[in-house]
C-alpha positions in Angstrom: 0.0 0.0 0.0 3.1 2.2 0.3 3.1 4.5 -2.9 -1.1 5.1 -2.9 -1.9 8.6 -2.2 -5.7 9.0 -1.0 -7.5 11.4 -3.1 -8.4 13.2 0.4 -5.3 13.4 1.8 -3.7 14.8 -1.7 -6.7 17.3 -1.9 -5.9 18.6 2.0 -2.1 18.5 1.1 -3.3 20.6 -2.3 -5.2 23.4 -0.1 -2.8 23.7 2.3 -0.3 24.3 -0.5 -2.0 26.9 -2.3 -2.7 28.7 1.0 0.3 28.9 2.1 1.4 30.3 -1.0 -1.5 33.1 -1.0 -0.8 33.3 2.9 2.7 33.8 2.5 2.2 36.5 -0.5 -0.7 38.3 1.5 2.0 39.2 4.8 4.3 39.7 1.8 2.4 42.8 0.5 0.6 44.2 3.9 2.6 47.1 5.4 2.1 46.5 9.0 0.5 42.9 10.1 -2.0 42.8 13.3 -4.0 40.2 15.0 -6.7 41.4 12.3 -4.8 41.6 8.9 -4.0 38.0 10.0 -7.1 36.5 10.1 -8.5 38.7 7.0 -5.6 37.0 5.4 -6.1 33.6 6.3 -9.0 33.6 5.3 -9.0 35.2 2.2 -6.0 32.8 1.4 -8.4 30.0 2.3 -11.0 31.2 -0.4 -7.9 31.5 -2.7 -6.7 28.0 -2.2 -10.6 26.7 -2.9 -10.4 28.2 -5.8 -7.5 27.6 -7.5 -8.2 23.7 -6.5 -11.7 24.2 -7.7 -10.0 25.5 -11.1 -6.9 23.4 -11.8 -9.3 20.6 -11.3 -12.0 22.1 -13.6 -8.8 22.6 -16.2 -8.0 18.6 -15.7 -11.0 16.7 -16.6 -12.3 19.7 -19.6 -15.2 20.5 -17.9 -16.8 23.6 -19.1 -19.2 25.8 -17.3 -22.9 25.7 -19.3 -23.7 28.6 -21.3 -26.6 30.4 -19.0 -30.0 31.6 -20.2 -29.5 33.6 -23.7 -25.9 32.8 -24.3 -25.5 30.1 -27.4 -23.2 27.3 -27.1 -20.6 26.7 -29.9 -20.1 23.7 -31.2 
């Protein structure tokens, strides 16, 4: 079983990736961190890290998102 990544655990290990990044980047750019940048920032770089998993999974399998009411789709 060595080798086999769950697809759980690689998602978690994806997240905490990307928000660390977007974590790391967001102290990067604020002047003066407190208590309440922090937090704003954590969190924000949690919504970041959703969605760049949401998209670079969305990018992987060629999923689409459906035209909505009065757009045409191309074919």
């Amino acid at each position: 079983m060595s080798g086999v990544v769950r697809p759980t655990a690689a998602a978690a290990v994806e997240l905490a990736v990307w928000w660390a990044a977007l974590a790391g980047l967001w102290l990067v750019l604020v002047s003066s961190p407190d208590t309440l940048e922090c937090a704003v920032g954590a969190t924000a770089a949690l919504l970041g890290a959703i969605a760049a998993r949401a998209a670079r999974r969305a990018a992987a399998t060629g999923r689409r998102p459906h035209a909505g009411p009065g757009e045409r789709r191309s074919r």
